[in-house]
C-alpha positions in Angstrom: 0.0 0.0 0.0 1.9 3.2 -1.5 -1.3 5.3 -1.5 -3.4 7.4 1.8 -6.9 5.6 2.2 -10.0 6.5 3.9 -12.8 4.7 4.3 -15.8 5.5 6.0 -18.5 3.0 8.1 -21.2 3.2 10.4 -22.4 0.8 13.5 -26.1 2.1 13.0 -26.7 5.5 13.0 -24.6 6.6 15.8 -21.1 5.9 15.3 -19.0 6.9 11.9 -15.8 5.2 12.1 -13.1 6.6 9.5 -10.6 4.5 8.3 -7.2 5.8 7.8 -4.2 3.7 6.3 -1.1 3.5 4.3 1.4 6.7 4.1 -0.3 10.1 5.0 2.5 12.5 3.4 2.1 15.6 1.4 4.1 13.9 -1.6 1.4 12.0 -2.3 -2.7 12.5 -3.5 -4.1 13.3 -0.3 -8.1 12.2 0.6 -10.6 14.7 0.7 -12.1 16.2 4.0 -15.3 16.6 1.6 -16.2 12.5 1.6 -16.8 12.9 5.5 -18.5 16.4 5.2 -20.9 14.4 2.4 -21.1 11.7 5.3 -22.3 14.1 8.2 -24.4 16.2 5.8 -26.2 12.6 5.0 -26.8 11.6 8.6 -25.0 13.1 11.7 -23.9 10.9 13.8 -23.4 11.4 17.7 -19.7 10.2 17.4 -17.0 9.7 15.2 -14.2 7.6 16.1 -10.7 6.3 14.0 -9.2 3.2 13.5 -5.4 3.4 12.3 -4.4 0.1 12.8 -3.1 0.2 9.1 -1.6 3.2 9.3 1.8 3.0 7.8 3.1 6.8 8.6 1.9 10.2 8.7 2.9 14.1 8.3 1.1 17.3 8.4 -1.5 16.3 6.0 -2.7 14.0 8.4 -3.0 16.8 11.1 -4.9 19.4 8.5 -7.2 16.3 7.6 -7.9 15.7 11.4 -8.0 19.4 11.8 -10.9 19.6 9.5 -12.7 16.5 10.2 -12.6 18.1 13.9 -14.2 21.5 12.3 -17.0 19.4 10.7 -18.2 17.5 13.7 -18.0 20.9 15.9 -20.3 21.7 13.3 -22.6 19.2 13.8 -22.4 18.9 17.0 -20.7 15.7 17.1 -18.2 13.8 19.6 -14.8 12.8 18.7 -12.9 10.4 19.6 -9.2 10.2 19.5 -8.3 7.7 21.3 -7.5 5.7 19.0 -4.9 8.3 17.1 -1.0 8.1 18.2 -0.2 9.6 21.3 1.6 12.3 19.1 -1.1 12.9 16.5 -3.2 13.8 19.5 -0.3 16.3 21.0 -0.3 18.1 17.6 -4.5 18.4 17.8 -4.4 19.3 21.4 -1.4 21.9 20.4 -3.4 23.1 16.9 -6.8 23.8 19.1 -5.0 25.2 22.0 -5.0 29.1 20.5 -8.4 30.1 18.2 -7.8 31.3 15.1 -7.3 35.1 15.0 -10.5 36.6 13.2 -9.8 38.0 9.5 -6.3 36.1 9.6 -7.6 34.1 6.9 -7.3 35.2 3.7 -9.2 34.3 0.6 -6.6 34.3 -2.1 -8.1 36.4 -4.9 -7.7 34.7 -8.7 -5.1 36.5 -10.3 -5.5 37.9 -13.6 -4.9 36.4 -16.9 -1.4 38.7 -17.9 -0.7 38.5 -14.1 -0.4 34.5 -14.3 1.5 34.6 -17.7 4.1 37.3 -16.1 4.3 34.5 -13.1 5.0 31.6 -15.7 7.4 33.8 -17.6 9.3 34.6 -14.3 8.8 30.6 -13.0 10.1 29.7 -16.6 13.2 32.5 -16.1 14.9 30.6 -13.2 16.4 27.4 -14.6 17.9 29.8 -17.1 19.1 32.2 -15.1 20.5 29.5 -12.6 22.3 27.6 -15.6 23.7 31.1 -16.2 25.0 31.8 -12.9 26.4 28.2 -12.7 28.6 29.0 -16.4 29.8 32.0 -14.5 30.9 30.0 -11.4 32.3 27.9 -13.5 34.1 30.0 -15.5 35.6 31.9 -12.3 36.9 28.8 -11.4 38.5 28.0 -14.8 40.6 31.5 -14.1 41.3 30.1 -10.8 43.2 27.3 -12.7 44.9 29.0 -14.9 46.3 31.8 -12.2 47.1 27.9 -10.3 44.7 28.9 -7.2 42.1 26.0 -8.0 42.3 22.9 -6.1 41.6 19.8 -6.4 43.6 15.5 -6.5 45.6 15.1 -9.8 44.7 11.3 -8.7 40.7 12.3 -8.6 41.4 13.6 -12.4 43.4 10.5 -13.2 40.0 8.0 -12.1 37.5 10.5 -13.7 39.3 10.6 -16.6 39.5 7.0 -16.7 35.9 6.6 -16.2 35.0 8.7 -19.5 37.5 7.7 -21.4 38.6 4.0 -21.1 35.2 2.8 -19.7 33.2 4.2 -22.1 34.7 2.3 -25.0 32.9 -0.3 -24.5 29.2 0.8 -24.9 30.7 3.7 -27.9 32.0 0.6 -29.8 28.6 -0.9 -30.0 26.6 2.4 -30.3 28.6 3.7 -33.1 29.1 0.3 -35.1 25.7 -0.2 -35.2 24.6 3.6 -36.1 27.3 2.9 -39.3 25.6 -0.7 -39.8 21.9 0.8 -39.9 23.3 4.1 -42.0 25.0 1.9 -44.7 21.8 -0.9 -44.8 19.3 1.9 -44.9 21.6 3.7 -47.9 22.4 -0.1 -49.7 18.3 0.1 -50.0 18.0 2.8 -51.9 21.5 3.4 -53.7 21.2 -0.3 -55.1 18.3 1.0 -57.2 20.8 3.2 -59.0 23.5 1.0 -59.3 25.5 3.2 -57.1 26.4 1.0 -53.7 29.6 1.7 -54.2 28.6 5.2 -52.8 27.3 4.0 -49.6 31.0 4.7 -48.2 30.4 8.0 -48.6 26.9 8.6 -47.3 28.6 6.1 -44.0 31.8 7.8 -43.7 30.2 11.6 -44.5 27.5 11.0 -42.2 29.9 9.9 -39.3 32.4 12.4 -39.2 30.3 14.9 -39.7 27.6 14.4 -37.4 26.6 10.7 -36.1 30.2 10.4 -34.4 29.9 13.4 -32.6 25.8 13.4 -31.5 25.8 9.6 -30.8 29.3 9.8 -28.4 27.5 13.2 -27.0 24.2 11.4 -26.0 25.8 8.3 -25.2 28.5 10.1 -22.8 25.2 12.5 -21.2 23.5 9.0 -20.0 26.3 7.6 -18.5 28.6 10.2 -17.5 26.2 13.3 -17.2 24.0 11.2 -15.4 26.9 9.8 -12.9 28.4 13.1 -12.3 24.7 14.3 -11.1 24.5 11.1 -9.0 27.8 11.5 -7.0 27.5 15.4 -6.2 23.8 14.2 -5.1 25.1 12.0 -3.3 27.4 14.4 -1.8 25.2 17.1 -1.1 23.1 14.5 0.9 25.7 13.4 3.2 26.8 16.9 3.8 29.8 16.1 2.1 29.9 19.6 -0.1 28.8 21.8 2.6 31.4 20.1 4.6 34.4 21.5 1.9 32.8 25.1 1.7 33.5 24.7 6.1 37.0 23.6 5.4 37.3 26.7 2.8 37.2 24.7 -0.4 35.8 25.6 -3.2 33.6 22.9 -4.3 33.6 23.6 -7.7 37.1 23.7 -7.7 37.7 20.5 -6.0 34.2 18.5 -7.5 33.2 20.0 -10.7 36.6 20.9 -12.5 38.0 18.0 -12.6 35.2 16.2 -14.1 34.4 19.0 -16.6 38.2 19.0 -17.9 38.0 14.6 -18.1 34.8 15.0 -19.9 35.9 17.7 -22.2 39.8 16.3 -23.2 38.1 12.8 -23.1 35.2 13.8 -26.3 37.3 14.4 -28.9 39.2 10.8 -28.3 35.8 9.5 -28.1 34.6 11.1 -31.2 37.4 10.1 -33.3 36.9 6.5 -32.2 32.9 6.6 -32.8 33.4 7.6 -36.1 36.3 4.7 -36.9 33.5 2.4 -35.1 30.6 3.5 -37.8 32.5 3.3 -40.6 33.8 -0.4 -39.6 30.0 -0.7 -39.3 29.3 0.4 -42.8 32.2 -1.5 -44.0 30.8 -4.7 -42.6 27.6 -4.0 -44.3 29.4 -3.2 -47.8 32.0 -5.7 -47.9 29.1 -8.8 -46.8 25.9 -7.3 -48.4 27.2 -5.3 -51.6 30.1 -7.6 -51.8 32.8 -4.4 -52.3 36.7 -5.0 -51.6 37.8 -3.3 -48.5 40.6 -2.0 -50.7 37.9 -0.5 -52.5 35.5 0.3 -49.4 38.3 2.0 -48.1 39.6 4.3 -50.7 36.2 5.6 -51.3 35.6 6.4 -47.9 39.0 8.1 -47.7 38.1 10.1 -51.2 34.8 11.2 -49.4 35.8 12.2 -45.9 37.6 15.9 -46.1 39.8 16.7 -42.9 37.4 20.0 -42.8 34.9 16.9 -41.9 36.9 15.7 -39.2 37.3 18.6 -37.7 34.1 20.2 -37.8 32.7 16.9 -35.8 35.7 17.1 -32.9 34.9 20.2 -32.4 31.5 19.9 -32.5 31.8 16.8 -30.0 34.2 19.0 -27.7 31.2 21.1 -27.4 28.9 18.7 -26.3 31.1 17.5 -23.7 31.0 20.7 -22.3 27.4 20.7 -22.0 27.1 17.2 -20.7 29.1 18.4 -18.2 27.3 21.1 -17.0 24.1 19.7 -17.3 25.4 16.3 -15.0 27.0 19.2 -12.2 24.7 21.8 -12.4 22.1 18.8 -11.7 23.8 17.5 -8.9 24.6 20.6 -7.3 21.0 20.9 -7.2 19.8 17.9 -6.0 17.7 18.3 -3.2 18.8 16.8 0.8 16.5 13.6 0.2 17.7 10.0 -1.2 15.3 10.2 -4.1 16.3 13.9 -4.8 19.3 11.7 -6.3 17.6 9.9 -8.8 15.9 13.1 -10.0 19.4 15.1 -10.2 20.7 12.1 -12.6 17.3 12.2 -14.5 17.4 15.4 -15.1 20.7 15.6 -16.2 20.5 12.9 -19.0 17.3 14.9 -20.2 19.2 18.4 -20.0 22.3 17.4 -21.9 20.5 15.0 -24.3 18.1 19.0 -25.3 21.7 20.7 -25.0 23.1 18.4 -27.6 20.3 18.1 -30.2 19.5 22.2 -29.6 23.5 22.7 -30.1 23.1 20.4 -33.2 20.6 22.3 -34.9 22.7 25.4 -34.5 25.9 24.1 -35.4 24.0 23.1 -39.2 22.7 26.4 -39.9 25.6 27.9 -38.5 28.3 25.7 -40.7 25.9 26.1 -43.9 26.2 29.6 -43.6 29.7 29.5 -43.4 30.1 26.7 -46.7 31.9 24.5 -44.3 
């Protein structure tokens, strides 16, 4: 039982019992205090009592329920009994009735109007951005930090994170990319066949990878696994105090936590790109060489006729970019995550989704940008 119950029962006409189980918390749908208005308005009874045998665990939300099931019966002139409540529920009740409510301390909140609830969206809408902003400046304060040589942070913590998105990710790139080159080259076989032109399928494979496959597919690959472990551990940190316990000791988390992971990530791209793209076009290769039966030699020399070094380097570059954004989207993430256990999991979710938008948005300019440019 995940979800707040309540269920209402009568022994004849003069006893309501309400039923209240599971998890009371504000986090989740909460019952109404209508259903037992509805249930006194129907036929008052003379007493109301609880049974929370199956109560699982409770918050505030339990109190304002009790709180108004209380106001109800007052209203009808009805007895209740809490007996049956925890001893500390009833403390809270006892504590909530012990001073009235000051007259005209309640406030109806008026409707606002239409423009004013699209200027509150807009200005809602205006703080992730302005956060991510602050967070680049940060970030870049630090980086002049490093170069001056005032930033700190373990060579050996650079060495493992470097490591971890570098050599570790190999594995899952390899198999990404081949098979991105595999589908490319089947999917152009299909319709170049037709033509009698398989023989350019290297260059739609090789063009395609170096220009933008390699770099997008190592850029999302890299924001679910690495974007989405650098938010976990700096959750994880900022639950266990860990980050507040640096700023005490006068470091400079994002010297000593985000720097080194956003200089692994970005010198570890490029490598990563380079090898994405070898991986697709070994994946074309396969397809051209078994399906289209083409020599490697061949294969080869046409890929090498097709791909320009303008090519290569548009894509590294364009992959060195979206390692920077798959970095800050995984620490900006985690330096947000909340002081909760599943505020963890929500950091690392958001930060795949973040940097997976950064990427494609950053894609779509780098195209028109580049065909402007004839590049």
């Amino acid at each position: 039982m995940d979800q707040p119950e309540l269920t209402l029962s009568r022994a004849g006409d003069a006893t309501l019992t309400i039923r209240l189980a599971g998890p009371w918390h504000l986090q989740r749908t909460m019952p109404d205090a209508d259903t037992v208005r509805r249930e006194l308005a129907s036929t008052t009874p003379k007493r109301v009592t609880f049974d929370t045998a199956q109560l699982s665990a409770w918050d505030s939300s339990l109190l304002t329920f009790l709180t108004a099931v209380s106001a109800l019966c007052a209203e009808h002139n009805t007895t209740v009994d809490r007996d049956s409540l925890p001893s500390g529920l009833r403390r809270l009740l006892a504590l909530a009735e012990a001073v009235p409510e000051r007259k005209g301390a309640r406030q109806d909140g008026a409707r606002p109007s239409w423009l004013a609830r699209v200027g509150l969206r807009v200005l809602n809408a205006r703080e992730p951005v302005v956060a991510m902003l602050a967070f680049v400046g940060e970030i870049a304060q630090a980086l002049g930090r490093l170069v001056r040589g005032k930033a700190r942070f373990r060579m050996v913590d650079l060495a493992l994170l470097i490591q971890q998105a570098g050599a570790q990710a190999l594995g899952i790139i390899t198999l990404i990319s081949f098979l991105v080159g595999l589908i490319l080259a089947f999917v152009g076989a299909v319709q170049l066949q037709q033509f009698g032109a398989a023989i350019y399928v290297a260059n739609l494979v090789g063009i395609a990878m170096v220009r933008e496959m390699g770099a997008m597919m190592t850029g999302i690959v890299m924001a679910g696994r690495t974007g989405a472990a650098y938010a976990a551990q700096l959750g994880t940190m900022k639950v266990t105090q860990e980050i507040d316990a640096l700023s005490t000791m006068g470091i400079s988390p994002l010297d000593f936590l985000v720097l080194p992971r956003m200089i692994a990530l970005c010198l570890m791209m490029p490598l990563l790109c380079l090898y994405s793209d070898l991986m697709g076009i070994l994946g074309g290769a396969a397809v051209g060489v078994t399906m289209l039966d083409l020599p490697m030699r061949v294969y080869y020399d046409q890929t090498a006729g097709a791909v320009q070094i303008g090519d290569l380097v548009g894509g590294v570059f364009k992959a060195s970019v979206y390692g920077v954004l798959v970095a800050i989207a995984g620490c900006l993430r985690g330096m947000q995550c909340g002081n909760s256990s599943s505020a963890v999991g929500d950091a690392a979710t958001s930060a795949v989704v973040t940097g997976i938008v950064a990427i494609v948005s950053a894609c779509g300019v780098f195209a028109v940008v580049f065909y402007v440019l004839g590049l």
